[in-house]
TILUMGU-95685 format. One record per residue (C-alpha): residue number from 0; residue in three letters; x, y, z. Coordinates in steps of 0.02 Angstrom, whole numbers, plus 50000, padded with zeros to 5 digits. Example, Ala and Ser with C-alpha at 12.3 -4.5 7.8 and 13.67 -1.06 7.14 Angstrom:
<r><k>0</k><r>ALA</r><px>50615</px><py>49775</py><pz>50390</pz></r>
<r><k>1</k><r>SER</r><px>50684</px><py>49947</py><pz>50357</pz></r>
***
This chain:
<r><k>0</k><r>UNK</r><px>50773</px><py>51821</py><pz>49629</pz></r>
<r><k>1</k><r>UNK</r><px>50679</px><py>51964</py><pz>49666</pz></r>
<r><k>2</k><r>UNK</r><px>50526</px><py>52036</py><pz>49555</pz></r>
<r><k>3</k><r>UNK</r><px>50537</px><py>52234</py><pz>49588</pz></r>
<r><k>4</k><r>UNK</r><px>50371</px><py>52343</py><pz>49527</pz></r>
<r><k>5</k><r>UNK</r><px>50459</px><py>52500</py><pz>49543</pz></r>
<r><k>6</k><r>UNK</r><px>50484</px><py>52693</py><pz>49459</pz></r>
<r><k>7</k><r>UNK</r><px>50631</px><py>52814</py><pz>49471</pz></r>
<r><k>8</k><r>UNK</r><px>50573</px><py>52909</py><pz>49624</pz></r>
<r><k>9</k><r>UNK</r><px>50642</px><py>52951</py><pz>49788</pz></r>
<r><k>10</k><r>UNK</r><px>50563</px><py>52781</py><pz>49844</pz></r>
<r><k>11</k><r>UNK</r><px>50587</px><py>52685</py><pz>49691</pz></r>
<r><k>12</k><r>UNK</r><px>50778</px><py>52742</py><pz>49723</pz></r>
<r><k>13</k><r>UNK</r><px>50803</px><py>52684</py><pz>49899</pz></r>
<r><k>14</k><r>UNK</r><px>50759</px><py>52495</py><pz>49857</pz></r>
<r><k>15</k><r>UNK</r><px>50854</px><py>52506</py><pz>49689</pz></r>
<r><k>16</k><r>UNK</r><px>50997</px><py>52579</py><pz>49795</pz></r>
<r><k>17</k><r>UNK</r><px>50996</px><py>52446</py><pz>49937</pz></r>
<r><k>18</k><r>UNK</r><px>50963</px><py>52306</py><pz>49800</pz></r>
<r><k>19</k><r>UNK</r><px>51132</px><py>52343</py><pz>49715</pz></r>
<r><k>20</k><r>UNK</r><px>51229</px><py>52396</py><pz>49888</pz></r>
<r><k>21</k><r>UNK</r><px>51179</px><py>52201</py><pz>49938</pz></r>
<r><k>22</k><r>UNK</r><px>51216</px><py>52142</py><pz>49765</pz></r>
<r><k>23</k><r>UNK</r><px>51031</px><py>52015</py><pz>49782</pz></r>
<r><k>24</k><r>UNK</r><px>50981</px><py>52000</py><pz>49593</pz></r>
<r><k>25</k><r>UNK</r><px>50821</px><py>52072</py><pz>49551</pz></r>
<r><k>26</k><r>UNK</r><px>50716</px><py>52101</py><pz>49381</pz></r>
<r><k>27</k><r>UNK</r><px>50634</px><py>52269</py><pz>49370</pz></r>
<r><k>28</k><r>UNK</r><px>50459</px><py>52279</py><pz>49322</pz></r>
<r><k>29</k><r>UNK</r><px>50394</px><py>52452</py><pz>49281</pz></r>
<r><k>30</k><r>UNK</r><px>50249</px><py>52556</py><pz>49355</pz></r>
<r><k>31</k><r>UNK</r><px>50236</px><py>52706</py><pz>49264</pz></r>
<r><k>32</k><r>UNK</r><px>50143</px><py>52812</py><pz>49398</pz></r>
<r><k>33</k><r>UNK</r><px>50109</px><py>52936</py><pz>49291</pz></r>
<r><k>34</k><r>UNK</r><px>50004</px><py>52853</py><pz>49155</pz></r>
<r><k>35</k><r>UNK</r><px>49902</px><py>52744</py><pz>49287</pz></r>
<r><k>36</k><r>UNK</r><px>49989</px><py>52559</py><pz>49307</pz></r>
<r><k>37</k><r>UNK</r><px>49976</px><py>52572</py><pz>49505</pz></r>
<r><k>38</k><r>UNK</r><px>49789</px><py>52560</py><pz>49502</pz></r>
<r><k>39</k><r>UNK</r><px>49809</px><py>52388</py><pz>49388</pz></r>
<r><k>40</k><r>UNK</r><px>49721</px><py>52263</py><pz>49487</pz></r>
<r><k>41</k><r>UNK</r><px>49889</px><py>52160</py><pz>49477</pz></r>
<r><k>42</k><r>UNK</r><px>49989</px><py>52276</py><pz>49545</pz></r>
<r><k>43</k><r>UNK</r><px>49849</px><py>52304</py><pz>49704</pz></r>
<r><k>44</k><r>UNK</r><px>49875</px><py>52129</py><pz>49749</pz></r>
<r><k>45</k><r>UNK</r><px>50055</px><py>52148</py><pz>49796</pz></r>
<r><k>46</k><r>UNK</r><px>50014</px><py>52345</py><pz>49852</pz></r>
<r><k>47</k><r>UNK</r><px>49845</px><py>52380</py><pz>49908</pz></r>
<r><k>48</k><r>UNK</r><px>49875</px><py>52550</py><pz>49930</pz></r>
<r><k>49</k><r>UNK</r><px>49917</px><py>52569</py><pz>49746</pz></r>
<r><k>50</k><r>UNK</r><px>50097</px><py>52657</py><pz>49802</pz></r>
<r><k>51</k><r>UNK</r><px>50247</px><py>52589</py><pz>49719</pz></r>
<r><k>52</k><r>UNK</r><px>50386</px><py>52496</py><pz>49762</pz></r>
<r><k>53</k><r>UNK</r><px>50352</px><py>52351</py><pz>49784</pz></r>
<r><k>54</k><r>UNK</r><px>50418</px><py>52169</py><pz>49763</pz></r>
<r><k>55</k><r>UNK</r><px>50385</px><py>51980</py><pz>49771</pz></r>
<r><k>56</k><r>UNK</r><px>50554</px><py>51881</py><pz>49845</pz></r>
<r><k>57</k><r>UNK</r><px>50521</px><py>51722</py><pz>49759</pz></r>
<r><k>58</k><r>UNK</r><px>50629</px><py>51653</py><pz>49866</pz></r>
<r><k>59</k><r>UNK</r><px>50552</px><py>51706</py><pz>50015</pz></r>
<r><k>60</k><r>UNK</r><px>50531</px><py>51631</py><pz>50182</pz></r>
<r><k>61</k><r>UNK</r><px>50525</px><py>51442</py><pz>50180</pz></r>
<r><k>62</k><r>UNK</r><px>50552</px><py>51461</py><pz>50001</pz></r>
<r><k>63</k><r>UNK</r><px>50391</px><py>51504</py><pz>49946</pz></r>
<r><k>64</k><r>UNK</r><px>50371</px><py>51680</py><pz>49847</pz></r>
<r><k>65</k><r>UNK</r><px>50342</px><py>51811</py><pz>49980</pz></r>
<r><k>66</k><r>UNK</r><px>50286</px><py>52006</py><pz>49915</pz></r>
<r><k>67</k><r>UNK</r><px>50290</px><py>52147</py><pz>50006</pz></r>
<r><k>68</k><r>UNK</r><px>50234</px><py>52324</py><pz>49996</pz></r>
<r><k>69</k><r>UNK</r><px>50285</px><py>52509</py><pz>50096</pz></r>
<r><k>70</k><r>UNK</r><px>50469</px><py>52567</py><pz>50044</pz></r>
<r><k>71</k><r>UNK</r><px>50529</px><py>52558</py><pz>50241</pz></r>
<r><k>72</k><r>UNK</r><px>50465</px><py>52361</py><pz>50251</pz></r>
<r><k>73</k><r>UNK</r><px>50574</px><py>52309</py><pz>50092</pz></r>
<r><k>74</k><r>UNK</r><px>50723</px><py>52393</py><pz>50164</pz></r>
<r><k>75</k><r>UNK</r><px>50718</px><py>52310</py><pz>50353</pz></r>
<r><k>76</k><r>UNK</r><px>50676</px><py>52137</py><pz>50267</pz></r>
<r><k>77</k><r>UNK</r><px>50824</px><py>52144</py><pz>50111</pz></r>
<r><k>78</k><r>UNK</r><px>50930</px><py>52203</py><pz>50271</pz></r>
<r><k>79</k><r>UNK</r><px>50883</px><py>52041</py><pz>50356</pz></r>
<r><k>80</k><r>UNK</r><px>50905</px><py>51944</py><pz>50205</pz></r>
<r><k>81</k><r>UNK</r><px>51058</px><py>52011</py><pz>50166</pz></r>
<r><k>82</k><r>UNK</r><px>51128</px><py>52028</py><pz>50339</pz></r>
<r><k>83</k><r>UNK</r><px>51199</px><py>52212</py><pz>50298</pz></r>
<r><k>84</k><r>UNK</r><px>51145</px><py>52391</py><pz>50349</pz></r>
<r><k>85</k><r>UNK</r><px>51038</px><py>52330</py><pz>50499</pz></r>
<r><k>86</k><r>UNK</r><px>51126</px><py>52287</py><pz>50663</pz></r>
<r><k>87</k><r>UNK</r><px>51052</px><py>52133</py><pz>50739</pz></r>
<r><k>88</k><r>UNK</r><px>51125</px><py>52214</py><pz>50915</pz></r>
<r><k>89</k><r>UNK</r><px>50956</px><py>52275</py><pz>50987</pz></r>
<r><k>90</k><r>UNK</r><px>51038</px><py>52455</py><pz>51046</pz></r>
<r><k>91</k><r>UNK</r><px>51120</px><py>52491</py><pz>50886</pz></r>
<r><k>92</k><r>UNK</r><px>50979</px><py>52402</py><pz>50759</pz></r>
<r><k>93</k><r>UNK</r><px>50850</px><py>52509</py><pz>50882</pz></r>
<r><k>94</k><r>UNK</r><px>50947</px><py>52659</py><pz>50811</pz></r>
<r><k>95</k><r>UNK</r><px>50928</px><py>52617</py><pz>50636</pz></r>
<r><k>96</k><r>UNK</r><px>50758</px><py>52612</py><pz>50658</pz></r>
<r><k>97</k><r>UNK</r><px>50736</px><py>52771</py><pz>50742</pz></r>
<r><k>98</k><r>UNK</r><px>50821</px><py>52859</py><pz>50590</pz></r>
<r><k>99</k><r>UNK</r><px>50732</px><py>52740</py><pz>50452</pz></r>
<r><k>100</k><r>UNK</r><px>50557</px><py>52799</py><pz>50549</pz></r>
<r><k>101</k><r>UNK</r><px>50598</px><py>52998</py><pz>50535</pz></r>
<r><k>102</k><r>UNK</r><px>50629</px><py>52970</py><pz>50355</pz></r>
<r><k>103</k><r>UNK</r><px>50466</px><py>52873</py><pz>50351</pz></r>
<r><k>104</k><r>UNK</r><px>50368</px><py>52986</py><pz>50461</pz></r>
<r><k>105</k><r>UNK</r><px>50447</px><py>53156</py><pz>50427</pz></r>
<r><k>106</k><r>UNK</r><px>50571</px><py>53184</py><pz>50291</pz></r>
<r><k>107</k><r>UNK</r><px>50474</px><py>53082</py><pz>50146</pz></r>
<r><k>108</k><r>UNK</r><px>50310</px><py>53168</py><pz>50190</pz></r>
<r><k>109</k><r>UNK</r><px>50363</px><py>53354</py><pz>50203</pz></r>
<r><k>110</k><r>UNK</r><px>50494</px><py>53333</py><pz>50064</pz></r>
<r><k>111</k><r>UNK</r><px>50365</px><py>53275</py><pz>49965</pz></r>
<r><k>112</k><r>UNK</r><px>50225</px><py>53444</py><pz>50026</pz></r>
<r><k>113</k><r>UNK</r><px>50350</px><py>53535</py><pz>49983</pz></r>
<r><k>114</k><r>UNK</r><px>50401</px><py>53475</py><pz>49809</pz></r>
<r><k>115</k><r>UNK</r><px>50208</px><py>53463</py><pz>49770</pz></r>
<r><k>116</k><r>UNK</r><px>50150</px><py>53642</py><pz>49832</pz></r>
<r><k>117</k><r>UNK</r><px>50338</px><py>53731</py><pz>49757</pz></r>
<r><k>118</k><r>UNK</r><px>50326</px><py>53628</py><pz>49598</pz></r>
<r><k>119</k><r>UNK</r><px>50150</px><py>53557</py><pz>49541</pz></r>
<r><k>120</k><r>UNK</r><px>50015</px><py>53651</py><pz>49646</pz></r>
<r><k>121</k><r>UNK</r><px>49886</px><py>53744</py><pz>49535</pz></r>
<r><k>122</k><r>UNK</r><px>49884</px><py>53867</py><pz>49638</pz></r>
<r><k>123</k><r>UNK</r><px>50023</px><py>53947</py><pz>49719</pz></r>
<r><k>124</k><r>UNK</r><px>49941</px><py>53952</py><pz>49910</pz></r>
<r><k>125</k><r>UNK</r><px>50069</px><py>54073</py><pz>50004</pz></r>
<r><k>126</k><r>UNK</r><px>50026</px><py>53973</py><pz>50184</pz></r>
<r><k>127</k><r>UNK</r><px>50070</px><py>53791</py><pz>50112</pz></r>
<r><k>128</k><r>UNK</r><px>50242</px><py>53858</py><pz>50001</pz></r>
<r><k>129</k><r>UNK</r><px>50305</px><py>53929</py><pz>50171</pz></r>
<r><k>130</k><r>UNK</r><px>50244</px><py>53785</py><pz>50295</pz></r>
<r><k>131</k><r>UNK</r><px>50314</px><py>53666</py><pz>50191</pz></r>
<r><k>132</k><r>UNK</r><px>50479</px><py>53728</py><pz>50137</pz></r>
<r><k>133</k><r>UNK</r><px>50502</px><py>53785</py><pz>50328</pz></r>
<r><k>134</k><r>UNK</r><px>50475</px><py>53615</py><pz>50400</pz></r>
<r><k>135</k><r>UNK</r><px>50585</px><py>53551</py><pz>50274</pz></r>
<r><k>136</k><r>UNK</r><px>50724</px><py>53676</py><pz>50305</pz></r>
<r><k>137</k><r>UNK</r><px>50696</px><py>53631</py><pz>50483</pz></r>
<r><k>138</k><r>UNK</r><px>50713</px><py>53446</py><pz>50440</pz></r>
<r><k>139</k><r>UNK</r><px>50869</px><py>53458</py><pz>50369</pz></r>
<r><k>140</k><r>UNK</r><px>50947</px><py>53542</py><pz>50511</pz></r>
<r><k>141</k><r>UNK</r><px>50894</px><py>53395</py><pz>50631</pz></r>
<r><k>142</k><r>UNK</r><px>50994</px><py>53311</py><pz>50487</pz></r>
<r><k>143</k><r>UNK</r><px>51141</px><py>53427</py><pz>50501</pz></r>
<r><k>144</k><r>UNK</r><px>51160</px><py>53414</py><pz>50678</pz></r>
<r><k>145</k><r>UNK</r><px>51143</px><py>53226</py><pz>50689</pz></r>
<r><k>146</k><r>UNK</r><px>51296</px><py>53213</py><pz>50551</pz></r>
<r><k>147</k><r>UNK</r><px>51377</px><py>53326</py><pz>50624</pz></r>
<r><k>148</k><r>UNK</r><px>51384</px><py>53205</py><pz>50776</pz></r>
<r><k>149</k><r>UNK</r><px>51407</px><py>53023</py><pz>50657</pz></r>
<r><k>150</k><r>UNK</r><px>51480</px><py>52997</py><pz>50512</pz></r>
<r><k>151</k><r>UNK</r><px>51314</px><py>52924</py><pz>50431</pz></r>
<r><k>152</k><r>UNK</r><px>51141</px><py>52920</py><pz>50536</pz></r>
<r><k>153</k><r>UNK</r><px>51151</px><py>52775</py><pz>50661</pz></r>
<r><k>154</k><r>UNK</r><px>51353</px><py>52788</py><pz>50654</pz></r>
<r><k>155</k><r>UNK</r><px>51393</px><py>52668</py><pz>50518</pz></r>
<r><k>156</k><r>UNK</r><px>51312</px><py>52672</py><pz>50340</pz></r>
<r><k>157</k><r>UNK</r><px>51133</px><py>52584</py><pz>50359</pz></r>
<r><k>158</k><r>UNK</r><px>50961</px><py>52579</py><pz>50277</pz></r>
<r><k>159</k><r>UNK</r><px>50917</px><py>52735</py><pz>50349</pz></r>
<r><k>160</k><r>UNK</r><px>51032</px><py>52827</py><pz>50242</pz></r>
<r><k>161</k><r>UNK</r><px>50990</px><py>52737</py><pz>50096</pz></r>
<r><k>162</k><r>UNK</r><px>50802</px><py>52798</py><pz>50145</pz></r>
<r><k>163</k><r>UNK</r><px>50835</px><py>52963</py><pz>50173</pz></r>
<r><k>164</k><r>UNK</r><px>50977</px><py>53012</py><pz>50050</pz></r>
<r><k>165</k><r>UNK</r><px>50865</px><py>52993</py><pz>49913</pz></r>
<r><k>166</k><r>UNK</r><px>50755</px><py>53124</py><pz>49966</pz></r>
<r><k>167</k><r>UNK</r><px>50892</px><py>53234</py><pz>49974</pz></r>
<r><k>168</k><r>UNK</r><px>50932</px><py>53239</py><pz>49783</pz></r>
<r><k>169</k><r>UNK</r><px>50785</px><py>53403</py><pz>49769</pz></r>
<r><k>170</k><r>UNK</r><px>50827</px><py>53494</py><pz>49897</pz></r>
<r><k>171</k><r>UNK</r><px>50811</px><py>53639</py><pz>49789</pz></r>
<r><k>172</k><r>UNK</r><px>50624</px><py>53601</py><pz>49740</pz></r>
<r><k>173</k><r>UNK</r><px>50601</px><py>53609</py><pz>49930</pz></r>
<r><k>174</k><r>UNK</r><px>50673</px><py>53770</py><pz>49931</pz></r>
<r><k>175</k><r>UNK</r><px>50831</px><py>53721</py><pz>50031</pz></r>
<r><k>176</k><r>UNK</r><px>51033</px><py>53729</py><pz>49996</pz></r>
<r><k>177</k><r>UNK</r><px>51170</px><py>53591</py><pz>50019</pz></r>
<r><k>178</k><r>UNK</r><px>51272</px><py>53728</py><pz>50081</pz></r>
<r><k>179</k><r>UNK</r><px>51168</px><py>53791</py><pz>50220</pz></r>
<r><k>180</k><r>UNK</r><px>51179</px><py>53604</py><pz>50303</pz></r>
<r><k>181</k><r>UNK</r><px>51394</px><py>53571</py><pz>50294</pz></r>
<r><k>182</k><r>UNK</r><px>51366</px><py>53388</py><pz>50362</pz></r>
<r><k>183</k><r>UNK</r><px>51212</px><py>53326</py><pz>50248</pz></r>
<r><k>184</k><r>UNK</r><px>51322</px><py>53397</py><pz>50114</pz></r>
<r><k>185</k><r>UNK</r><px>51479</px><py>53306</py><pz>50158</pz></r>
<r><k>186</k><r>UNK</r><px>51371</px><py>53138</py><pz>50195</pz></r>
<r><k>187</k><r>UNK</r><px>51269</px><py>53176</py><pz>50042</pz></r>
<r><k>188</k><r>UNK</r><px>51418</px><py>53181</py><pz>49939</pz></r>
<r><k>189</k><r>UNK</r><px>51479</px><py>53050</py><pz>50006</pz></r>
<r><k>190</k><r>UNK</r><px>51340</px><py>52928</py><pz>49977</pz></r>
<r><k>191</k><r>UNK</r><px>51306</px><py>53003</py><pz>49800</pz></r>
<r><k>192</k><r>UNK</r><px>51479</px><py>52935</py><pz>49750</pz></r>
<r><k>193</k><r>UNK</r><px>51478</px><py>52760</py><pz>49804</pz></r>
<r><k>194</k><r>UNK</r><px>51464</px><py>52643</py><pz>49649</pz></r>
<r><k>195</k><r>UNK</r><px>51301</px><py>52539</py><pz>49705</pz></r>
<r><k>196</k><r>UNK</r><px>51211</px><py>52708</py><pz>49701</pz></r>
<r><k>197</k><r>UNK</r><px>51291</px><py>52780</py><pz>49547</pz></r>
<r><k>198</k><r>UNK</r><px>51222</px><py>52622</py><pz>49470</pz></r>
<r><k>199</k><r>UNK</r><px>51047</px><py>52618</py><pz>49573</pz></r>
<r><k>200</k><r>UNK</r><px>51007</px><py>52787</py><pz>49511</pz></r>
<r><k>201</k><r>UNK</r><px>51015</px><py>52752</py><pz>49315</pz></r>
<r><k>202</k><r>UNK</r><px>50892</px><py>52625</py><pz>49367</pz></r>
<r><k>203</k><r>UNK</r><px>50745</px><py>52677</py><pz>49229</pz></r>
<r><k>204</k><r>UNK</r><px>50838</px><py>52849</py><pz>49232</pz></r>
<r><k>205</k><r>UNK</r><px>50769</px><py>52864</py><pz>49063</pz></r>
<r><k>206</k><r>UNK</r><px>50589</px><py>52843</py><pz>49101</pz></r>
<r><k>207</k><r>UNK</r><px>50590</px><py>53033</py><pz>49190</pz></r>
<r><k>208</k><r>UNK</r><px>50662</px><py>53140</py><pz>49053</pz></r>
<r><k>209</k><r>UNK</r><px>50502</px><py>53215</py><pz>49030</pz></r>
<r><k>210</k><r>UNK</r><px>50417</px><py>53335</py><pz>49149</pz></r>
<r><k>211</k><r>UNK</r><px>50250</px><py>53309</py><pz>49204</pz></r>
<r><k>212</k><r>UNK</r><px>50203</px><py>53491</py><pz>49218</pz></r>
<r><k>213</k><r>UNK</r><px>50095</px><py>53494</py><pz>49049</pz></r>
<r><k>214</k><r>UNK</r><px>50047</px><py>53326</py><pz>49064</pz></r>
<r><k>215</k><r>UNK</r><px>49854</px><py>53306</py><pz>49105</pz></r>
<r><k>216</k><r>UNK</r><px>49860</px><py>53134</py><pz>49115</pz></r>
<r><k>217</k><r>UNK</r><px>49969</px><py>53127</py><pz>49236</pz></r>
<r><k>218</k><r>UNK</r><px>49900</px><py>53253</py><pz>49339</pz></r>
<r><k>219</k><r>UNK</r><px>49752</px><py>53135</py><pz>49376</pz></r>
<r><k>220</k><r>UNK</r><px>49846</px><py>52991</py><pz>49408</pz></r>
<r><k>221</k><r>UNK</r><px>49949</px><py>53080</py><pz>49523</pz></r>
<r><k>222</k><r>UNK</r><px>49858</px><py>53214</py><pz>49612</pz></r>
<r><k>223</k><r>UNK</r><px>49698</px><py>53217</py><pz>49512</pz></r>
<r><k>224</k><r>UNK</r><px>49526</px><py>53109</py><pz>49525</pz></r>
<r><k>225</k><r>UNK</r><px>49632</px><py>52960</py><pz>49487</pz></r>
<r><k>226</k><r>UNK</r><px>49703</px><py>52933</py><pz>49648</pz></r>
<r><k>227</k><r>UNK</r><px>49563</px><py>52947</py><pz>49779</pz></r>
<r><k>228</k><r>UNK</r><px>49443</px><py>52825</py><pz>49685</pz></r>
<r><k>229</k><r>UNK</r><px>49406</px><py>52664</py><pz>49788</pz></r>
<r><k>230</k><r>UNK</r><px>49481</px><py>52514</py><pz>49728</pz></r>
***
C-alpha cells in the first residue's frame, strides 16, 4: 500500500495518473497547498522542500516503509516497482529518461512562469508575459516535432508522458493552442482518453473548484511570505 500526500495539480496528476495506469493501491492523503499543510512539520519529513507529492511505500524495499519526495523520483521508482513505462533496456530506458528530464527541467518550470506571470502575477510585467509564453510556445514545438516522429515520447507510452501530459491540460493559461502543435494534440487526445487517466484526474477534482485569484490566504502560501520562510 502506498500513503500518497498529494493535491490536484499538474504534479499531483502525474503520480495519481501512473498510480492507477499500474493499478498499485494507494490511500490519498491531502495537502491543501493553498491553505498551508506543506509547511506541516509532518509533511517536511517525507518532503523537505515542502513541495507536494509525495509518498511513503510501506512496502518498500526489504519491506520496510520507504518515502519519497520530487514528482520525477516517484515515477522512475513506481515504474520499477511496477515493471511498466520504464524500459529496463539501457538504450531505450536512457530515452525515457531524457524525455522525463525535459519535463522536469523545462516544460514543468516554464509552464508553470507562464501560468504564474499570465494568471496570478500582481503585476502584469510585459518582459516576463512574453518570455514566458514564448519559451513555452517554443517548448511545445520541440514537443510537436518529437510526436511527430513517435507515437508517444520515447516510442511507446512511458512515464515521461504521464509527466509531461499533465502539463499540457493549460495550455491556454500559457498562452498556447492545441491546434498550432497537430501531434501534441493527437497524443494529447490520446492520452486524455485512456481510462486510468480519466479516473486519475477526478482524483480530489473537487478540491479545485474554487479559484485562488481573491484568495489572500493562499496567495502567501503560494507565492507570498509563506513560502520562502526557513523551515
Amino acid at each position: 500500500m502506498i500513503d500518497l500526500y498529494t493535491w490536484p495539480t499538474p504534479n499531483g496528476h502525474k503520480i495519481h495518473i501512473m498510480l492507477e495506469e499500474t493499478g498499485q493501491p494507494y490511500t490519498v492523503h491531502p495537502i491543501n497547498i493553498s491553505k498551508g499543510d506543506q509547511f506541516n512539520p509532518e509533511f517536511l519529513k517525507i518532503s523537505p522542500n515542502n513541495k507536494m507529492p509525495a509518498m511513503v511505500d510501506l512496502d518498500g524495499p526489504d519491506g520496510k516503509p520507504y518515502s519519497l519526495f520530487e514528482s520525477g523520483a516517484i515515477l522512475m521508482y513506481l515504474a520499477e516497482k511496477a515493471g511498466k513505462f520504464m524500459p529496463s533496456e539501457t538504450a531505450a530506458r536512457y530515452l525515457v529518461v531524457q524525455w522525463l528530464m525535459f519535463q522536469m527541467g523545462g516544460i514543468g518550470p516554464m509552464f508553470g512562469q507562464a501560468h504564474h506571470f499570465r494568471k496570478y502575477a500582481p503585476e502584469k510585467i510585459p518582459y516576463a508575459f512574453d518570455r514566458y509564453t514564448n519559451e513555452s510556445g517554443r517548448l511545445y514545438g520541440v514537443l510537436d516535432r518529437r510526436l511527430g516522429e513517435e507515437e508517444y515520447l520515447a516510442g511507446d507510452y512511458s512515464i515521461a508522458d504521464i509527466a509531461t501530459f499533465p502539463w499540457t491540460r493549460s495550455y491556454e493559461s500559457q498562452g498556447q493552442r492545441l491546434d498550432d502543435f497537430p501531434n501534441v494534440k493527437r497524443w494529447f487526445d490520446a492520452i486524455n482518453a485512456r481510462p486510468a487517466v480519466v479516473r486519475a484526474l477526478k482524483v480530489l477534482a473537487d478540491a479545485r473548484k474554487l479559484g485562488i485569484e481573491d484568495d489572500e490566504e493562499a496567495k502567501k502560501n503560494l507565492f507570498g511570505a509563506a513560502q520562502y520562510q526557513r523551515r
